[in-house]
VOBASE-953629 format. One record per atom (N, C-alpha, C): residue in one letter; atom name; x, y, z. Coordinates in steps of 0.05 Angstrom, whole numbers. Layout:
N
kegu,bator,xx,yy,zz
A,CA,X,Y,Z;
...
//
This chain:
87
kegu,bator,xx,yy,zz
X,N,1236,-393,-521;
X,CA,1247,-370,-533;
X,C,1229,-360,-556;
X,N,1225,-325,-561;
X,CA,1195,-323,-580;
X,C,1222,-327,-603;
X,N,1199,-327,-618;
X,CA,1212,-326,-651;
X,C,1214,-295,-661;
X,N,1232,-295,-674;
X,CA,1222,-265,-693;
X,C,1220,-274,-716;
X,N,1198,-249,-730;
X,CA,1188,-258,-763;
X,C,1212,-251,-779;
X,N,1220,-259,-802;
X,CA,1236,-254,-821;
X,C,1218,-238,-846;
X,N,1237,-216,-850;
X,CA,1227,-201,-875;
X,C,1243,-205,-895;
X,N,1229,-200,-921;
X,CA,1235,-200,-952;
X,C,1266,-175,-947;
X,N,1256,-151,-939;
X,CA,1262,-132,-941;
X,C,1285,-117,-919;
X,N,1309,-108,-922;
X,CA,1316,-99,-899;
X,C,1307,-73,-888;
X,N,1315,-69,-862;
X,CA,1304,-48,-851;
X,C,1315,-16,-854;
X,N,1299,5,-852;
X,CA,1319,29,-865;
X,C,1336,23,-831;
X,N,1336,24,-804;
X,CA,1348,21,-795;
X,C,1377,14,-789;
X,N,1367,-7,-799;
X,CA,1398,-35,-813;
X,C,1406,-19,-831;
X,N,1394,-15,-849;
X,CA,1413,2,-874;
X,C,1423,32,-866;
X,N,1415,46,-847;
X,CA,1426,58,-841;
X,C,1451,61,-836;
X,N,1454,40,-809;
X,CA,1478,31,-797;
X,C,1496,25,-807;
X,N,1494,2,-837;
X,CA,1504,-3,-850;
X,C,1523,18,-868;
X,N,1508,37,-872;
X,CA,1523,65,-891;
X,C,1542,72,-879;
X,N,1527,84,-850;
X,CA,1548,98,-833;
X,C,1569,81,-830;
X,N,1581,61,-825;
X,CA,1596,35,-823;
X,C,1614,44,-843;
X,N,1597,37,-876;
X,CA,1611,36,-888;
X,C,1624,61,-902;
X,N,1610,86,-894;
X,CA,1630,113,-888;
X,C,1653,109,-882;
X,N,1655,97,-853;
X,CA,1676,113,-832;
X,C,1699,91,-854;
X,N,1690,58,-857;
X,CA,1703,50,-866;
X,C,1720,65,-899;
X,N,1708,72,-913;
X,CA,1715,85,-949;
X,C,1730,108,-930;
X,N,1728,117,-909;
X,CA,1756,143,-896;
X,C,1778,125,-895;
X,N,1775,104,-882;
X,CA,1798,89,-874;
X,C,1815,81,-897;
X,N,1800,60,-922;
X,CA,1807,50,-941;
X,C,1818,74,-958;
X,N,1810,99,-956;
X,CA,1814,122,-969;
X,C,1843,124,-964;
X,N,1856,124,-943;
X,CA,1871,147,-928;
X,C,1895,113,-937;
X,N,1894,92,-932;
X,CA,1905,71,-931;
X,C,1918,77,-971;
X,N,1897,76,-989;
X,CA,1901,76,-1010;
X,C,1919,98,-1021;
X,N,1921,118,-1000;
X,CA,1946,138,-1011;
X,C,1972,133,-1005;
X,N,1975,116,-991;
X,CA,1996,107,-974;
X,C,2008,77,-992;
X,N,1995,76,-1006;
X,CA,2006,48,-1022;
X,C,2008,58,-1052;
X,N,2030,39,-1062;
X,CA,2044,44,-1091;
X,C,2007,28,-1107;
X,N,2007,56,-1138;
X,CA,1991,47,-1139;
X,C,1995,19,-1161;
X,N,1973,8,-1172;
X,CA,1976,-19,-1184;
X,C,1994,-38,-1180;
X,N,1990,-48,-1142;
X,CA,1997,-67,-1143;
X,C,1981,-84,-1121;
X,N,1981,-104,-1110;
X,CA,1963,-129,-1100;
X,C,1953,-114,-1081;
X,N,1960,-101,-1057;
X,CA,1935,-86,-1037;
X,C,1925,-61,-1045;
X,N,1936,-47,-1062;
X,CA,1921,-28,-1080;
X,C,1899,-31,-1094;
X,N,1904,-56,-1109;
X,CA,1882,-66,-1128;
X,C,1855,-76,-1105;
X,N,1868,-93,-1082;
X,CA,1850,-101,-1070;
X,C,1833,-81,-1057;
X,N,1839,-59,-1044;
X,CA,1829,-38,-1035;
X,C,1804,-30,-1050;
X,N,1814,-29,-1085;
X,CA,1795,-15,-1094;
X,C,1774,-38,-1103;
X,N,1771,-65,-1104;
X,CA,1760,-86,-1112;
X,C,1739,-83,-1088;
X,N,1753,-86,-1062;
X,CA,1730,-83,-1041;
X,C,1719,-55,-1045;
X,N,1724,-36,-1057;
X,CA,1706,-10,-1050;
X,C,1672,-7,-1069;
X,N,1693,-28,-1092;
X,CA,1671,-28,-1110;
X,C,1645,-50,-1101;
X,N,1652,-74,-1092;
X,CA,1633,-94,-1084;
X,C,1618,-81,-1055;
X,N,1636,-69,-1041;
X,CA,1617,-54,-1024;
X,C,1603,-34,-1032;
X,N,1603,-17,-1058;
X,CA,1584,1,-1066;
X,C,1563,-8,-1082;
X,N,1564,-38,-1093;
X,CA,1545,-52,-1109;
X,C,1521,-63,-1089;
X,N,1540,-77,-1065;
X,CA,1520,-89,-1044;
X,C,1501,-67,-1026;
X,N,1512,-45,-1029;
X,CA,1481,-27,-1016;
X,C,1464,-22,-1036;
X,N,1478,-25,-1064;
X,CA,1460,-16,-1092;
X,C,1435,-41,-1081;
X,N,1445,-57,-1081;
X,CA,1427,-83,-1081;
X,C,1409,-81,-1051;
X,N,1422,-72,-1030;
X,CA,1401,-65,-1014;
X,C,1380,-52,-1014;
X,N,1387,-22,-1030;
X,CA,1366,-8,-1032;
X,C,1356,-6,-1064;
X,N,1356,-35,-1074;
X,CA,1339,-42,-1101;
X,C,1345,-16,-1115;
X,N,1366,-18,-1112;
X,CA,1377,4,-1142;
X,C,1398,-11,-1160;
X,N,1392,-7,-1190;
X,CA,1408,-21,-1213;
X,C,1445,-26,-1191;
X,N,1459,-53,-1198;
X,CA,1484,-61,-1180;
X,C,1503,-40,-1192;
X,N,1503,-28,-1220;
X,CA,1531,-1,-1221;
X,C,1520,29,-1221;
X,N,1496,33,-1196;
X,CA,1486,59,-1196;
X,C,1509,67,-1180;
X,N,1509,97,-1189;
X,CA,1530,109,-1180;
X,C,1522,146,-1171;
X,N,1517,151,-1149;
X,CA,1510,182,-1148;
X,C,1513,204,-1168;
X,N,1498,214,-1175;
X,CA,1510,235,-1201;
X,C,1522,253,-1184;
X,N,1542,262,-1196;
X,CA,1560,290,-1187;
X,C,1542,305,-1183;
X,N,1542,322,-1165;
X,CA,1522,356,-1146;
X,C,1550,377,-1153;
X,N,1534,393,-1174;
X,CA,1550,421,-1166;
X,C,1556,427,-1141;
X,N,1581,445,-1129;
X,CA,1586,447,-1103;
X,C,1568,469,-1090;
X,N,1548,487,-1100;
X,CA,1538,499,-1090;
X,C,1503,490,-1093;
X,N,1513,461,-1098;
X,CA,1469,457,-1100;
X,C,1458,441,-1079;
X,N,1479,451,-1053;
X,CA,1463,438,-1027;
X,C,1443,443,-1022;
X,N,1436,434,-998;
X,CA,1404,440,-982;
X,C,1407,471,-970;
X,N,1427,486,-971;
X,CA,1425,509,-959;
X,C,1417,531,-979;
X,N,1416,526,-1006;
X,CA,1401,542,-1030;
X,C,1365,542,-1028;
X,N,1357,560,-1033;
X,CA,1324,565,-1033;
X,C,1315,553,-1050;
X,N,1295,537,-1054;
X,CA,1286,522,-1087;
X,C,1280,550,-1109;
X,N,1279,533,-1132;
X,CA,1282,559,-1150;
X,C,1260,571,-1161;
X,N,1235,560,-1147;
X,CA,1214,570,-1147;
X,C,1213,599,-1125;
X,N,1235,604,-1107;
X,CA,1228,613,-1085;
X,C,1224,644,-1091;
X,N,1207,659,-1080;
X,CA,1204,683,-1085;
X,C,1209,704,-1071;
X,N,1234,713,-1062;
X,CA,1241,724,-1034;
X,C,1232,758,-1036;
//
């Protein structure tokens, strides 16, 4: 049977998959968390796992463990022209 090499590093692949995963999952845990009284034992737990799952991709993709996305104004998508643009 061949061997495969082991890396230091994971793959953007794997980490991909991993996101999307853990998307569909933060819908689920989302929609679950409205549905429960808040501050109490599966409430708390809900949000305990949301946080250790947002630290462990920090740590995948070697970013500080309480990085956190900065807020995006709602209109500074990719569908705006850069503001160099000279139309």
């Amino acid at each position: 049977m061949p061997r495969h090499r082991r890396h230091d590093d994971i793959s953007q692949s794997h980490l991909l998959a991993i996101e999307q995963q853990m998307h569909s999952l933060n819908r689920v845990l989302d929609a679950a968390t409205l549905s429960l009284t808040p501050f109490r034992p599966h409430y708390d737990a809900i949000g305990v796992l949301k946080k250790q799952m947002r630290e462990a991709v920090n740590l995948l993709k070697d970013r500080p463990i309480d990085y956190e996305r900065p807020h995006a104004a709602p209109m500074s998508g990719p569908g705006l022209p850069p503001p160099d643009f000279k139309g």
